[in-house]
C-alpha positions in Angstrom: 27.8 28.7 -47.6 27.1 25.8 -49.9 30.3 23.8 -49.0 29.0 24.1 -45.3 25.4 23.0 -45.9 26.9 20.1 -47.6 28.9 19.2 -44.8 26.4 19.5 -42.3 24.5 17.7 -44.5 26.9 14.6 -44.3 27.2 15.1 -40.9 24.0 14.4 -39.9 23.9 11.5 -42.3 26.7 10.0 -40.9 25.2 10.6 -37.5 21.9 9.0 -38.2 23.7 5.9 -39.5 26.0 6.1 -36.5 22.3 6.0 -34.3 20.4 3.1 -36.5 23.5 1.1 -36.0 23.4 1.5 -32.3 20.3 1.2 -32.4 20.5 -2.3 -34.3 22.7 -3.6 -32.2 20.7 -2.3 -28.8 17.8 -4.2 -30.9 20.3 -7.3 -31.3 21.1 -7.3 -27.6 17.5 -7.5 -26.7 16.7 -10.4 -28.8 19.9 -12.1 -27.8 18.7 -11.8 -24.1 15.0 -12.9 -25.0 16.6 -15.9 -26.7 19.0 -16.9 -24.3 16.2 -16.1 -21.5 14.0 -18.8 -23.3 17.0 -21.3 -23.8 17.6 -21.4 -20.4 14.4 -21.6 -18.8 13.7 -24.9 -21.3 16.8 -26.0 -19.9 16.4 -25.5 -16.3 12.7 -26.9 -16.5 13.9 -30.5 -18.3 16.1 -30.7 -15.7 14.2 -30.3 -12.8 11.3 -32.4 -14.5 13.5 -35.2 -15.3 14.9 -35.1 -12.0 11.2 -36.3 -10.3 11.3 -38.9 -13.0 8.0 -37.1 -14.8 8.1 -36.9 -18.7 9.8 -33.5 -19.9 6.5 -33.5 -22.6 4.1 -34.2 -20.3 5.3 -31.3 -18.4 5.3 -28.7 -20.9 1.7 -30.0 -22.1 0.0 -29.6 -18.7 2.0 -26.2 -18.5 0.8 -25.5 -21.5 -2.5 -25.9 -20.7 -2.5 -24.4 -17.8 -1.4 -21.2 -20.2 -3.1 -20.5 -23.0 -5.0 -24.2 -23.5 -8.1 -22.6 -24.0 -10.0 -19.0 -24.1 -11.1 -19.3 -20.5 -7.4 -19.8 -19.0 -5.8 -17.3 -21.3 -8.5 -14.7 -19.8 -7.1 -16.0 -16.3 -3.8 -15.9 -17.1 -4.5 -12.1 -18.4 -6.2 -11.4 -15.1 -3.1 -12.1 -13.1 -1.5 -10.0 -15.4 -3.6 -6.9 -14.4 -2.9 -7.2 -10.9 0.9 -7.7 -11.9 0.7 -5.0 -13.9 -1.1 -2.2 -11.6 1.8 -3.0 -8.9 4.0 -2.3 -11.5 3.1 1.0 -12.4 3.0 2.1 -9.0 6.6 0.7 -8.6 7.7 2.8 -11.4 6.1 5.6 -10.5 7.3 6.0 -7.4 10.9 5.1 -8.7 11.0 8.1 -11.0 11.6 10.0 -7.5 14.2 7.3 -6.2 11.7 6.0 -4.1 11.0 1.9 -3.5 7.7 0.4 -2.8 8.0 -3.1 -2.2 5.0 -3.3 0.2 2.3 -3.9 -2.2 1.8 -7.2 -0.3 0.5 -4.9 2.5 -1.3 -2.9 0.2 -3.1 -5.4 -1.7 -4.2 -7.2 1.8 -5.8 -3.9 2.7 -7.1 -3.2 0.0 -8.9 -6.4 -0.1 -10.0 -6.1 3.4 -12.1 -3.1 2.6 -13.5 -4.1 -0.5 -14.6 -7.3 1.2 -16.1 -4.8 4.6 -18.0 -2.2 2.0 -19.2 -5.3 0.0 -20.9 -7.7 2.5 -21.1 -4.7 5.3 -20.6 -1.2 3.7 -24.2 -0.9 1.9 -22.3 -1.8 -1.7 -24.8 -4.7 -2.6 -27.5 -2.0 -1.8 -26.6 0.1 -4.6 -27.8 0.1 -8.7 -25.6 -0.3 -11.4 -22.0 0.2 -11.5 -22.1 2.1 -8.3 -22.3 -1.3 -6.5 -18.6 -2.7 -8.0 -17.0 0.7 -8.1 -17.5 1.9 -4.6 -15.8 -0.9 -3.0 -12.9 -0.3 -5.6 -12.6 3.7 -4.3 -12.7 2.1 -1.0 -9.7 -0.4 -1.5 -7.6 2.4 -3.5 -7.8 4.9 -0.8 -6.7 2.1 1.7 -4.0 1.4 -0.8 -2.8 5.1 -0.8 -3.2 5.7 2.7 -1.0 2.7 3.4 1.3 3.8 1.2 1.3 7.9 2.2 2.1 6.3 5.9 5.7 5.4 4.3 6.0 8.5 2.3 5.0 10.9 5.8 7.6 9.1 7.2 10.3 9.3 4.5 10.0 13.0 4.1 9.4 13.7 7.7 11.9 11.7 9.5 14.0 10.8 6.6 12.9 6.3 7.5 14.2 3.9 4.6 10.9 3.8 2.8 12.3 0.1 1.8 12.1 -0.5 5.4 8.9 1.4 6.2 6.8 -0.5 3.4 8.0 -4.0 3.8 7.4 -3.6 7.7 3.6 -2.5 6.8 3.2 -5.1 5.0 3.9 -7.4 8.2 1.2 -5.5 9.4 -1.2 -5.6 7.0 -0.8 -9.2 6.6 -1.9 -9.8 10.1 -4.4 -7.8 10.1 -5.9 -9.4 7.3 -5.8 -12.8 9.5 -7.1 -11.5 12.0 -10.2 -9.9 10.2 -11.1 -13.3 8.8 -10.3 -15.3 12.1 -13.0 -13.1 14.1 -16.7 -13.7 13.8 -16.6 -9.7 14.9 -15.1 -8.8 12.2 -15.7 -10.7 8.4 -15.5 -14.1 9.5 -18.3 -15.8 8.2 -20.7 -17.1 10.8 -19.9 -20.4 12.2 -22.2 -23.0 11.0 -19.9 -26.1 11.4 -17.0 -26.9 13.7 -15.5 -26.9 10.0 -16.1 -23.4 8.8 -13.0 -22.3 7.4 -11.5 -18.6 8.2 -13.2 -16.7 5.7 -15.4 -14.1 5.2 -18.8 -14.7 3.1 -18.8 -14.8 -0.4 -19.6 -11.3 -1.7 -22.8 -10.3 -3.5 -22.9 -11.0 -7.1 -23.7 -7.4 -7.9 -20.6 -6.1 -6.7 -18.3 -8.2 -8.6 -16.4 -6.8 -11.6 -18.7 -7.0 -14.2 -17.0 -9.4 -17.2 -15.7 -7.9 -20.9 -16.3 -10.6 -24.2 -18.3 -13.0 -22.1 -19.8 -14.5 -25.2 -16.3 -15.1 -26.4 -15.5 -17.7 -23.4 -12.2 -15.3 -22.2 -12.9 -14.9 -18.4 -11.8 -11.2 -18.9 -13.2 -8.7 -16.3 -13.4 -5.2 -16.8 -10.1 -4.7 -14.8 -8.5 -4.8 -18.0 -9.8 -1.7 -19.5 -8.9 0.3 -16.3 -5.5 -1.0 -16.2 -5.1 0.0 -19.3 -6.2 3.4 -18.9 -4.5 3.9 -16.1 -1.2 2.7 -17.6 -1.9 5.8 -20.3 -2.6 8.0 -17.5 0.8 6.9 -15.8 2.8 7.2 -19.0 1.3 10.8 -19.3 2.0 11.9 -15.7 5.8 10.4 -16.1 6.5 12.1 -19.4 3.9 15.3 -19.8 3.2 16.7 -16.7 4.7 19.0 -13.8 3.9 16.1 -11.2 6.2 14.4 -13.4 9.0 16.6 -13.7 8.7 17.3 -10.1 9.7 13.4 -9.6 12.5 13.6 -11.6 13.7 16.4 -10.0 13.2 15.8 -6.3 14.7 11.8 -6.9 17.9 13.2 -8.7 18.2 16.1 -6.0 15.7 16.5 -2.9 17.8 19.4 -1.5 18.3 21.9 -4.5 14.6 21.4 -5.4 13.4 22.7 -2.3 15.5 25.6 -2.7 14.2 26.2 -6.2 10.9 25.9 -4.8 9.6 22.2 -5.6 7.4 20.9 -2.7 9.9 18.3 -1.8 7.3 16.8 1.6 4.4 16.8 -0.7 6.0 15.1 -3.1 7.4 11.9 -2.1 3.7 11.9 -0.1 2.0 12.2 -3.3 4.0 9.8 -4.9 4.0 7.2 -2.2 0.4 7.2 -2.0 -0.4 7.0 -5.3 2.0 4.0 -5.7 0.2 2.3 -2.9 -3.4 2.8 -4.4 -2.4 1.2 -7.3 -1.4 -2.0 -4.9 -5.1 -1.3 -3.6 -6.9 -1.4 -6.8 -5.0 -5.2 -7.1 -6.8 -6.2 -4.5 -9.9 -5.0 -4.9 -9.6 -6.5 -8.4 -8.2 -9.9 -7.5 -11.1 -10.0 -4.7 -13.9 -8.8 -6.4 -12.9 -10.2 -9.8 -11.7 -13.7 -9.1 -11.8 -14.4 -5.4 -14.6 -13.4 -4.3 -14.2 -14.6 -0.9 -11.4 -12.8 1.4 -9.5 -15.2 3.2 -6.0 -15.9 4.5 -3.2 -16.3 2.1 -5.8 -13.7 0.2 -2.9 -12.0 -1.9 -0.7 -15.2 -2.4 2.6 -13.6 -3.4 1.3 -11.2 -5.9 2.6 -8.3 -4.7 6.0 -9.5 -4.6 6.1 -10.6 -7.7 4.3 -7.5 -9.1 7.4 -5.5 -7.8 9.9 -8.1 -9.6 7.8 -7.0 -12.5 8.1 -3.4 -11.6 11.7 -3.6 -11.6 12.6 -5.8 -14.9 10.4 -2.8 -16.3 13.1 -0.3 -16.4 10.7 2.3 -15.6 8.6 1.8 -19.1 5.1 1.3 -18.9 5.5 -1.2 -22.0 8.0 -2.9 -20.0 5.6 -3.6 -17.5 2.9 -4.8 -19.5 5.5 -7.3 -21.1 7.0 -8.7 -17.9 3.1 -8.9 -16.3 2.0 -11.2 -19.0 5.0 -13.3 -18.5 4.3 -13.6 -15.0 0.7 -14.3 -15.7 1.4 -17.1 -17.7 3.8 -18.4 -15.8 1.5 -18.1 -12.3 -1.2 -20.0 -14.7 0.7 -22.8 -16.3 2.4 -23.7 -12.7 -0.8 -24.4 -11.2 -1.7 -26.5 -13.4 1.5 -27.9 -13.7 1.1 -29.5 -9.9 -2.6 -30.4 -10.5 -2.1 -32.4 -13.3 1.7 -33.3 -13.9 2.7 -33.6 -10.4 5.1 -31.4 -10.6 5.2 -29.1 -7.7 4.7 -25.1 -8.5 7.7 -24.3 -6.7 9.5 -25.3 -10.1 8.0 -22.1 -11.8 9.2 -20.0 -9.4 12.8 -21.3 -9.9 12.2 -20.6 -13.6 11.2 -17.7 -12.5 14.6 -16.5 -10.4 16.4 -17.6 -13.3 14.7 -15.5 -15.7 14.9 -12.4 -13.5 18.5 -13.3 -12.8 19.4 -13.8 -16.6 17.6 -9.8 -17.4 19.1 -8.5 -14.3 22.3 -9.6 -15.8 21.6 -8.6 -19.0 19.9 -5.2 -18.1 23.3 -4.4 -16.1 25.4 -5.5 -19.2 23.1 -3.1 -21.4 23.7 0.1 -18.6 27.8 -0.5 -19.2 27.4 -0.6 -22.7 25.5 2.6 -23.0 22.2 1.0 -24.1 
């Protein structure tokens, strides 16, 4: 007895070695990748800088700036996290039942739409307190899901690519969105000048998100704290909950967990509509917190990039956190980069397909080693 405790003793040992060595070199891997992703996006960057003849320095000092020069644009460049961030977690939500939402384009336009219609039209500004910034969010999170349940309903009732279904809506939702601020029927602001642009008005100041640390100088809005919670509530319903398990289960087999009694249709519903009122939430943050004024071009690419963030997550909430604030960053420090170096934005988001190709890469290099 004592000779086989020993052993099984050493066993163990010589297992959890065996596990903190793979797990050193998984950790090895990861930093190699984060160093190389660096390496070559500093690369890529003097390049394409020295090729308009601009100073490399320069550059990376307006980018810089543009970053994290002061308290106010880190709080910006935060902001744009959130709303890369929400997308996100409805990406990897949905993907835990092999399911791809790539319309949050679609759902962040209407989501936006009916903030902006429950704001100036919907009797928001007319209530007290919180209820005047909150009901406009519900509103724009049950467009979101409703957008999204329309490509769910049609995946589990007709068996449509969802891939196809959302990116089609968001077609869709994109014109309508024109077309809401092009008519004066609609949330066009009246015309006053033959040069009134296609916009609506600007929304009452009691309805915008209210701001966190506003004696600090961040330009932080409360959307923070309910990203955050929501990311908890997300890693909870992946991990701890039936909902979760009935994912799993219904993306890894859809016909033997009907048969054991999973509700398959509901489901991938479910699923694809909570995914797209995360997309709604975005916009009803991005309009209400920094917008303010719904107008075309309203969404600007965030919901695409959102789901690039969504899928260098991996599924992991923490993985989506850390690829939002890179794509924060990034979306701050380009603008600035054009206003002040002269360097057009369309440079970041070359950066940017190089550092998604380089973790692609080195995410399908960490599958075939058994990371």
């Amino acid at each position: 007895m004592a000779t086989k405790l020993i052993g099984i003793k050493l066993a163990r040992g010589w297992q959890g070695k065996k596990m903190n060595k793979i797990l050193d070199n998984n950790y090895f891997r990861l930093l190699a990748i984060l160093v190389l992703t660096v390496l070559v996006s500093l690369v890529a960057s003097f390049m394409i800088v020295n090729a308009y003849g601009l100073s490399f320095s320069d550059a990376l000092s307006a980018f810089a700036d543009g970053a994290w020069g002061s308290p106010y644009v880190i709080g910006s460049s935060i902001n744009r996290a959130i709303y890369f961030a929400l997308i996100g977690l409805g990406f990897i939500l949905a993907d835990q039942a092999k399911l791809a939402n790539i319309g949050a384009e679609g759902q962040l336009a209407v989501g936006g739409i009916v903030a902006t219609a429950l704001c100036l039209y919907g009797g928001a500004a007319s209530l007290s307190g919180w209820l005047a910034f909150i009901y406009p969010l519900l509103g724009a999170v049950l467009a979101g899901a409703i957008w999204g349940a329309i490509a769910g309903f049609l995946k589990a009732k007709m068996g449509t690519n969802e891939v196809i279904s959302t990116l089609l809506l968001s077609f869709i939702a994109v014109w309508l969105l024109y077309c809401t601020v092009q008519s004066d029927h609609l949330l066009k602001q009246p015309m006053t000048t033959s040069a009134s642009l296609p916009e609506s008005l600007p929304i009452p100041s009691n309805t915008m998100i209210p701001m966190i640390f506003s004696n600090s100088g961040y330009n932080l809005n409360l959307g923070l704290i309910i990203t955050l919670f929501l990311a908890f509530a997300v890693y909870l319903l992946m991990h701890y909950s039936r909902f979760g398990f009935y994912l799993r289960s219904v993306g890894n087999n859809p016909n033997a967990s009907k048969r054991a009694g999973i509700p398959v249709f509901s489901t991938i519903v479910l699923v694809m509509a909570v995914s797209g009122a995360f997309g709604g939430l975005a916009g009803g943050l991005m309009l209400q917190g920094d917008q303010q004024v719904l107008k075309t071009g309203f969404s600007s690419g965030y919901g695409f990039d959102g789901l690039v963030v969504g899928l260098l997550a991996r599924g992991s909430v923490l993985g989506v956190f850390a690829a939002a604030l890179v794509f924060g960053f990034l979306r701050s420090g380009g603008i600035n980069l054009e206003l002040v170096a002269q360097v057009p934005s369309a440079m970041v988001l070359v950066i940017q397909g190089m550092i998604i190709l380089i973790i692609a890469g080195a995410s399908r290099w960490l599958d075939r080693q058994g990371a």
